[in-house]
C-alpha positions in Angstrom: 0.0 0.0 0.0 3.2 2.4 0.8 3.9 1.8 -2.7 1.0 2.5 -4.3 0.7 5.8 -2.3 3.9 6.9 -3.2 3.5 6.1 -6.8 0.4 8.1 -7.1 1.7 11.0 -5.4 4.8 11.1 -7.7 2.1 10.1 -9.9 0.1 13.6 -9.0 3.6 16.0 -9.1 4.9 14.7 -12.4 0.8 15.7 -14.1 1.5 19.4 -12.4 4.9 19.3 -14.3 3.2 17.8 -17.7 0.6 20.7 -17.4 3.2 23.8 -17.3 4.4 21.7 -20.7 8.0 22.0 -19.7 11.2 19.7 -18.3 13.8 21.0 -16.4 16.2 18.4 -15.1 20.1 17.5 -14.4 21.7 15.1 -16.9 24.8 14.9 -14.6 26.8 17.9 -15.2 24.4 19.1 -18.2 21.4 21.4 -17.1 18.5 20.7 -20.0 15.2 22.7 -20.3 12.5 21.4 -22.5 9.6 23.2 -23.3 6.7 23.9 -25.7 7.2 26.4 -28.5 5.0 29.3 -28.7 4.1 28.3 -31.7 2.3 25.3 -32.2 4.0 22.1 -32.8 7.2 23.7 -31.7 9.6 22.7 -29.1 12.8 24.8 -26.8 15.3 23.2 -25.9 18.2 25.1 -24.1 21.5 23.2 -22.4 23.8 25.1 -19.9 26.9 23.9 -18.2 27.7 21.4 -21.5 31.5 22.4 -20.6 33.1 21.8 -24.1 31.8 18.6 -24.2 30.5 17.3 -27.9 26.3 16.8 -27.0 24.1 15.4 -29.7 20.6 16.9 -29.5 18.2 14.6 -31.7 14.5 14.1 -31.7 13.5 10.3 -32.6 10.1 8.2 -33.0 10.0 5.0 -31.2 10.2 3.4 -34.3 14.2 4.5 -34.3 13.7 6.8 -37.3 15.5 10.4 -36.7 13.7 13.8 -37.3 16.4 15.9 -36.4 20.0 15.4 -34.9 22.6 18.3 -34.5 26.0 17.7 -32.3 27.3 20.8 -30.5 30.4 21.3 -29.5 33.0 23.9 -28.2 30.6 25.6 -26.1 29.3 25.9 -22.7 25.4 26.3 -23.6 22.7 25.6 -26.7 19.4 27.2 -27.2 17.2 26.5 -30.4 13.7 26.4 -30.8 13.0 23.1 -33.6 9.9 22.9 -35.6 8.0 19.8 -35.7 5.8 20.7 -38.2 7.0 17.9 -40.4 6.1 15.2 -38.0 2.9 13.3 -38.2 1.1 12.4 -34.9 2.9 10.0 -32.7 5.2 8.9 -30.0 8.3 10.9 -30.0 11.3 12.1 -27.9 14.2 14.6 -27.4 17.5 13.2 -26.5 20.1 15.0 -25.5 23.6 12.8 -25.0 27.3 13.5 -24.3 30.0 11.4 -22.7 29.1 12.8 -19.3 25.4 11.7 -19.0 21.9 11.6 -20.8 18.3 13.0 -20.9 15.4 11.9 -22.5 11.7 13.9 -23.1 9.6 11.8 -24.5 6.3 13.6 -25.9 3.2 13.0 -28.2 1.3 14.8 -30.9 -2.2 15.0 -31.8 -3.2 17.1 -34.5 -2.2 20.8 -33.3 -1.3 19.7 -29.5 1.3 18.3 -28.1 1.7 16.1 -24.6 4.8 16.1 -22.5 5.2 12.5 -20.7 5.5 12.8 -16.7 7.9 11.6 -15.2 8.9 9.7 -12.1 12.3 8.5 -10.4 12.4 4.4 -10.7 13.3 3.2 -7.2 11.5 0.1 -6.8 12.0 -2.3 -9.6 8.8 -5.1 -9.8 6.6 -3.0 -8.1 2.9 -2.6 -9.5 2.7 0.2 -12.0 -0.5 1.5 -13.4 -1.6 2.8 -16.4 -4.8 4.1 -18.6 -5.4 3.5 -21.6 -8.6 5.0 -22.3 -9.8 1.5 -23.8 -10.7 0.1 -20.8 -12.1 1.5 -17.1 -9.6 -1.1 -15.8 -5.4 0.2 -16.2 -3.0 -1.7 -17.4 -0.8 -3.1 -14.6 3.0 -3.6 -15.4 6.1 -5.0 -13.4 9.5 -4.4 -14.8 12.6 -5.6 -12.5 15.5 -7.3 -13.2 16.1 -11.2 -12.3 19.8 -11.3 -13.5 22.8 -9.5 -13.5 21.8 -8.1 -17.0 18.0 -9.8 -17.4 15.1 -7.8 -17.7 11.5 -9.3 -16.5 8.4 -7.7 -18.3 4.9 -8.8 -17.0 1.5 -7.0 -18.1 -1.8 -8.2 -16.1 -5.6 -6.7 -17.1 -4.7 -6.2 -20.7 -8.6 -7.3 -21.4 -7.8 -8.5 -24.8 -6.6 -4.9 -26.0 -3.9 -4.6 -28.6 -0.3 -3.6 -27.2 3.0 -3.3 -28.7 6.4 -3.9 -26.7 9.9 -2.2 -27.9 13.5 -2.3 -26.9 15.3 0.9 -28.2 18.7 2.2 -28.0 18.9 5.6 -26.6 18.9 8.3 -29.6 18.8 4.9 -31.3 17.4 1.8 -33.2 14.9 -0.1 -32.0 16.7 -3.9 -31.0 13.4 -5.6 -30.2 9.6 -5.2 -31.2 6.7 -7.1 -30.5 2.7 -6.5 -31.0 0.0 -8.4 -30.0 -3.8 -8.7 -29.1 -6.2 -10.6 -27.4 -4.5 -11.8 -24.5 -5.2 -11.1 -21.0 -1.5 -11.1 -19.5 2.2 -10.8 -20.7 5.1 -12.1 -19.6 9.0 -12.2 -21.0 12.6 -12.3 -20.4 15.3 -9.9 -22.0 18.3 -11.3 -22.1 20.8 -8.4 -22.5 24.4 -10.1 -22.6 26.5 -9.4 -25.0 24.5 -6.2 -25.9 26.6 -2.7 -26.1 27.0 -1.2 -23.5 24.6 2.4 -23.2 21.4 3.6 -22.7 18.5 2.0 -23.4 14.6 2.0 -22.8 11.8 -0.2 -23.1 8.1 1.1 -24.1 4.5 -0.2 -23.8 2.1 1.3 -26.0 -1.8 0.4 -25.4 -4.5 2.4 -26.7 -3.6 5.6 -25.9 -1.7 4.6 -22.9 2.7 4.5 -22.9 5.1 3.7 -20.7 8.5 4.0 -21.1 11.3 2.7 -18.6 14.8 4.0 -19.0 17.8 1.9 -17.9 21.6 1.6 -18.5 23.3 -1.0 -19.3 26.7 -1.2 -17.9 29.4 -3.7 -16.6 27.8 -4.0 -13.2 24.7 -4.7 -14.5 21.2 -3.0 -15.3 20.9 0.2 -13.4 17.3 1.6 -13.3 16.4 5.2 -14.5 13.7 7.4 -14.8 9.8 6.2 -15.9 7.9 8.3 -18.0 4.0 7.3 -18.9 1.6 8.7 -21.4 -2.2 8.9 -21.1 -5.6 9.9 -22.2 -5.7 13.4 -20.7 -9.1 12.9 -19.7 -8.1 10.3 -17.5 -5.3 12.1 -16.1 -7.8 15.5 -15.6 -10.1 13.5 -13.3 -7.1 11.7 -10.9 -6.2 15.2 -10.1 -9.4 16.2 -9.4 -9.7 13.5 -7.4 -6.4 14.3 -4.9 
């Protein structure tokens, strides 16, 4: 139950953050600010403290294909405002990556608007995660942990027969595993990650109109977790803060 609590009160700060439409966060050393344009289908994204270090700034579908990349380098700080207006609607993200650390926005448009994810720190691997989809009055429920030194567990309960799709992407990257499916009522699988690069990585469940993204790193240790980010109707999102 302390869990759950917790969860929906990161749950409640991260849909305050999604409503000012902005991100401002640490990447390590890197400072990044991500925010919507004034214009529609527009997006700012300004970097301080970068400290000569060479940063690619991309935006990227989870399908792996690239919209925009740019590297900067030689400087201490990047501001640009990049148009969108090229993009269909989707599931997208801004990375921004240099040898010190990472950061990741992920976002989604519809038409003329445009949906930050929220986010929340990942501290308790295989605990029950919850998320709308706006097909169903029941959520999703999804455990991620890791059984292994570098093994990944996925399980999905009260999927009610909706469709759902499953993908394993680099960071800023391809997509290294892909799976779709429908008419089952649970989900369960291994990822083995031996013998995979080492590097950022994240793995996504898309239902209805319902995403979740976990973001880990793969290193010589083993999997460390990072942040979560979820996506979902904003209906459903309106009425759980109303109901704080």
């Amino acid at each position: 139950m302390k869990t759950q609590v917790s969860f929906f009160i990161a749950l409640l700060l991260a849909g305050i953050a999604l409503i000012t439409g902005s991100a401002t966060r640490p990447a390590d050393r890197m400072i990044i600010r991500i925010t919507k344009g004034d214009a529609a289908k527009t997006i700012g994204v300004q970097i301080t403290n970068l400290q000569q270090q060479r940063t690619r700034v991309a935006v990227v579908d989870l399908d792996g294909k690239c919209w925009f990349s740019e590297f900067v380098t030689q400087t201490d700080g990047y501001a640009k405002t990049l148009g969108l207006n090229a993009m269909p609607n989707g599931d997208y993200y801004c990375y921004v990556g240099n040898a010190k650390g990472q950061f990741i926005q992920s976002f989604r448009i519809d038409g003329e608007s445009m949906s930050f994810a929220a986010h929340a720190a990942c501290r308790n691997p295989g605990a029950a995660i919850l998320l709308r989809t706006g097909n169903s009055s029941r959520p999703v429920i999804a455990r991620i942990d890791n059984t292994g030194h570098e093994t990944i567990q996925l399980r999905l309960a009260n999927l009610q027969q909706q469709d759902y799709r499953i993908r394993l992407n680099v960071a800023g990257g391809d997509v290294v595993y892909e799976e779709k499916a429908s008419g089952e009522y649970g989900f369960a699988q291994l990822f083995n990650m031996a013998g995979m690069a080492k590097g950022g990585y994240f793995m996504s469940v898309k239902s209805g109109a319902g995403l979740l993204i976990q973001h880990f790193n793969l290193n010589k240790p083993g999997i460390e977790w990072g942040e979560l980010e979820w996506l979902e109707p904003l209906k459903d999102k309106r009425e759980d803060l109303a109901q704080q």
